[in-house]
ROPAPA-593147 format. One record per residue: x, y, z of N, C-alpha, C, O in turn; residue in three letters. Coordinates in Angstrom, 3 decimals, decimal comma. Example, Ala and Ser with C-alpha at 12.3 -4.5 7.8 and 13.67 -1.06 7.14 Angstrom:
# residues 2
{{13,190; -5,690; 7,800}; {12,300; -4,500; 7,800}; {13,200; -3,300; 7,800}; {14,236; -3,319; 8,465}; ALA}
{{12,850; -2,250; 7,080}; {13,670; -1,060; 7,140}; {12,900; 0,030; 7,870}; {13,409; 1,138; 8,039}; SER}
This chain:
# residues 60
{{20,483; 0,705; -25,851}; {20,728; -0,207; -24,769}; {19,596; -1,230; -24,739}; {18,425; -0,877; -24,876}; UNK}
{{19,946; -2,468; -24,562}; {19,069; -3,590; -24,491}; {19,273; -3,865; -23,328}; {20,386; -4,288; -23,014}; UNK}
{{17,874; -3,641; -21,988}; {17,789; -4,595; -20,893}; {16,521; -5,712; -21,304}; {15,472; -5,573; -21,933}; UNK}
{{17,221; -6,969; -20,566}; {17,032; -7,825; -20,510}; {15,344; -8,089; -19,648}; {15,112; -7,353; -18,688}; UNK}
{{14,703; -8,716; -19,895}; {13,478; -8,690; -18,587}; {13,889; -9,851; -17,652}; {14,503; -10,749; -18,229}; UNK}
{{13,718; -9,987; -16,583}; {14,080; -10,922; -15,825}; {12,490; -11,368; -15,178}; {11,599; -10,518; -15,187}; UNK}
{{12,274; -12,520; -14,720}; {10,653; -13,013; -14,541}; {10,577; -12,505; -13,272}; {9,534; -11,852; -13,235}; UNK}
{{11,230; -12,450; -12,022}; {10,801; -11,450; -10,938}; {10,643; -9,682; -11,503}; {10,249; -9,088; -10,499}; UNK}
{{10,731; -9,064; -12,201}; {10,609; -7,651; -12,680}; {9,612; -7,541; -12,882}; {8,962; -8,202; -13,691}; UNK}
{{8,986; -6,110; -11,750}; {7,721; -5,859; -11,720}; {7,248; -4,709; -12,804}; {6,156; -4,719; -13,373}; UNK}
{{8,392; -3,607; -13,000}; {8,132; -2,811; -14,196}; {9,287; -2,075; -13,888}; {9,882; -2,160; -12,813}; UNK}
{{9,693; -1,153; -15,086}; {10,977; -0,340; -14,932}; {10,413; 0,936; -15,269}; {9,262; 1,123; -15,663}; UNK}
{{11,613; 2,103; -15,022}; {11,554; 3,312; -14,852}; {12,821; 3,938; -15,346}; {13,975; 4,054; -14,933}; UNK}
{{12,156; 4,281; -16,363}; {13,073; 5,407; -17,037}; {13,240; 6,835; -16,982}; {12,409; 7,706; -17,238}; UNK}
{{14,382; 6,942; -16,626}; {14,366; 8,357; -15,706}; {15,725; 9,021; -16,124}; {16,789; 8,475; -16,412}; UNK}
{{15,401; 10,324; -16,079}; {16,866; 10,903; -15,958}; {17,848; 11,435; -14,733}; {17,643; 11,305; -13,526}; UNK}
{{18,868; 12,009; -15,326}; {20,203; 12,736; -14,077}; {18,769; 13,388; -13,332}; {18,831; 13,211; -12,115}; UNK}
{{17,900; 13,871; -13,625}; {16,805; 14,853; -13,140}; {16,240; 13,949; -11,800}; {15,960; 14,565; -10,772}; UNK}
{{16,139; 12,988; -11,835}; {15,080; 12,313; -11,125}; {16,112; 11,248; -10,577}; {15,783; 10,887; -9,447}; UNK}
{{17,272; 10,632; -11,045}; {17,642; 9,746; -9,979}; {19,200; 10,483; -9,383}; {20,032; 9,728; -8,879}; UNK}
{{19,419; 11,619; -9,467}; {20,019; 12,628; -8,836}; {19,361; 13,037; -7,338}; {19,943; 13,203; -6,267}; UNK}
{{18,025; 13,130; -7,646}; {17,375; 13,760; -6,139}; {16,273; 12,631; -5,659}; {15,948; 12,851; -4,492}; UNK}
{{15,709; 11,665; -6,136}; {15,013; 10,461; -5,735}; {15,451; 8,751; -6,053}; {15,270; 8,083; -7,071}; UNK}
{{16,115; 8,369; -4,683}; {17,134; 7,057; -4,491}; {15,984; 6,139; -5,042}; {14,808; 6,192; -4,682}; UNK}
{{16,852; 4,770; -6,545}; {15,597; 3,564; -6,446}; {14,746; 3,272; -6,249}; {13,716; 3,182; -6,917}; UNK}
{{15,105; 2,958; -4,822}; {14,095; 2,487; -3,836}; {12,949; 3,268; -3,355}; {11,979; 2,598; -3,001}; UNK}
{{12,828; 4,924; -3,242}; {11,955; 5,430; -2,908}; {11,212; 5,611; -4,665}; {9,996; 5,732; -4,817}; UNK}
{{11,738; 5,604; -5,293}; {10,826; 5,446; -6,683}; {10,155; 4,285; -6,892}; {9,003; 4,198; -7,319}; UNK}
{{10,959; 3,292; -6,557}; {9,866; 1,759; -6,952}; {8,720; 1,761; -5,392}; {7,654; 1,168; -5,219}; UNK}
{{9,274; 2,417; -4,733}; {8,222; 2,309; -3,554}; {7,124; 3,099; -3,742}; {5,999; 2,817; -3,328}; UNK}
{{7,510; 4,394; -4,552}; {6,135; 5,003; -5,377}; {5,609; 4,357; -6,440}; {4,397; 4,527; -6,571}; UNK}
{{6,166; 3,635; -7,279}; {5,383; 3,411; -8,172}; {4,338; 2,163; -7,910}; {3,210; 2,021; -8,381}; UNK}
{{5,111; 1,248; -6,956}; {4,314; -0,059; -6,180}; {2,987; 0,591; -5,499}; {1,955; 0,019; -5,851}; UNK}
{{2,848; 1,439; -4,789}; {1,763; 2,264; -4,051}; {1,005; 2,666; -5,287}; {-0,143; 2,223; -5,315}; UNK}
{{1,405; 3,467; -6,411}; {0,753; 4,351; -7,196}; {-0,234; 3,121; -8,023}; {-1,454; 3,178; -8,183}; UNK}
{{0,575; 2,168; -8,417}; {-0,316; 0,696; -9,117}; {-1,165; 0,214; -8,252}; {-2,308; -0,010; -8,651}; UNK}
{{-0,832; -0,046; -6,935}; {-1,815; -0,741; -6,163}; {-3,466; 0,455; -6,367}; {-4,548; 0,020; -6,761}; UNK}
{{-3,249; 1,678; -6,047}; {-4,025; 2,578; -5,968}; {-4,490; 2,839; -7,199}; {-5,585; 3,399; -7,226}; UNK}
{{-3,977; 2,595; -8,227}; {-4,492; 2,402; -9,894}; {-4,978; 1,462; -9,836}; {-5,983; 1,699; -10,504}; UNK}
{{-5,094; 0,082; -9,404}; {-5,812; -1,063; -9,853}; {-7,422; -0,370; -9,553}; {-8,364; -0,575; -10,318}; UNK}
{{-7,507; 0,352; -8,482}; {-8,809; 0,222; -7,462}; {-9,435; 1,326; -7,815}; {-10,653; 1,496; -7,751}; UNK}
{{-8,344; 2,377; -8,331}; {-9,279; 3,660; -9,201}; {-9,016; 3,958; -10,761}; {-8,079; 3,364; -11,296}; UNK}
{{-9,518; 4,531; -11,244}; {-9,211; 4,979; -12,434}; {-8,541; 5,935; -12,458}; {-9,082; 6,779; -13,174}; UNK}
{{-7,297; 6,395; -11,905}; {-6,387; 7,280; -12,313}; {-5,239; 7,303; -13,384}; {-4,684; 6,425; -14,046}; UNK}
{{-5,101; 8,758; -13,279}; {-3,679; 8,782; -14,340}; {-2,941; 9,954; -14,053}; {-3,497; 10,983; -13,669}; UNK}
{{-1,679; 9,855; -14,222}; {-0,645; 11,072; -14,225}; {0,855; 10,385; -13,109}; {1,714; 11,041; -12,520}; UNK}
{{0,688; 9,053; -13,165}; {1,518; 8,696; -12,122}; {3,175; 8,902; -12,799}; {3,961; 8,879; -11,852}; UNK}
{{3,592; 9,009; -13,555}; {4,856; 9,536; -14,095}; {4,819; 10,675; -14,088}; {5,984; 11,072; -14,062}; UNK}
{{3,782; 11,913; -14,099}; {3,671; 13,258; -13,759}; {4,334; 13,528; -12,665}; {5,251; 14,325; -12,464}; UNK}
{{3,583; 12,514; -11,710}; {3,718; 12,657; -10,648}; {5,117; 12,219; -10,192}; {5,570; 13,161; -9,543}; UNK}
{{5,810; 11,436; -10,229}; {7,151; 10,968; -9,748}; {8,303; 12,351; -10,551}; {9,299; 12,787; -9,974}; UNK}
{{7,977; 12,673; -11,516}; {8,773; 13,568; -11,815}; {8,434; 15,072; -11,189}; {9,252; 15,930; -10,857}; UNK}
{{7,181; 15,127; -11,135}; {6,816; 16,421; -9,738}; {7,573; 16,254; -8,306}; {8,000; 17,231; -7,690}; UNK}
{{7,708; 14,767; -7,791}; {8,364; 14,407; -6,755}; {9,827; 14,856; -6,731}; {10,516; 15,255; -5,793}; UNK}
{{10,114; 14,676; -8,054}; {11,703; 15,064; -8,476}; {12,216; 16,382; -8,343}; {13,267; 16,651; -7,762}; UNK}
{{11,246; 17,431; -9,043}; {11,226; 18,294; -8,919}; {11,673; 18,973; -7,992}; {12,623; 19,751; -7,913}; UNK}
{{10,260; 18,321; -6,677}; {10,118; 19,336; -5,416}; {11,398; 19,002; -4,463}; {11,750; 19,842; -3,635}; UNK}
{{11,944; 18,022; -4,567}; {13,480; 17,189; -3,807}; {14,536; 18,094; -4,222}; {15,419; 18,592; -3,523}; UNK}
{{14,271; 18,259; -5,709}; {15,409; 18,825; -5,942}; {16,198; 20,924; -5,872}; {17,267; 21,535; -5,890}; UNK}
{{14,873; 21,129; -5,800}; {14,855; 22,502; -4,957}; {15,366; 22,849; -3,821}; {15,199; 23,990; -3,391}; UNK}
């Protein structure tokens, strides 16, 4: 599959039945917008760990 980039697109998310089964769009791009802002300012990592831990715990 070829998506296209469009110049408003802030970044995409590739995900499976796993993760957009139990976490809607919008609450994913609303994590990942928070998780970058909070990455610019620290040096972290694991933020796709983390959204799929989110997935996880929803989906239990």
């Amino acid at each position: 599959m070829v998506v296209e980039r469009q110049a408003h697109d802030e970044f995409m998310i590739l995900g499976s039945g796993g993760l957009w089964g139990v976490v809607a769009p919008a609450q994913a791009c609303a994590f990942v917008r928070q998780r970058l802002r909070w990455e610019s300012q620290v040096d972290a990592r694991g933020s796709a760990d983390m959204l799929a831990n989110m997935a996880v715990h929803r989906g239990q």
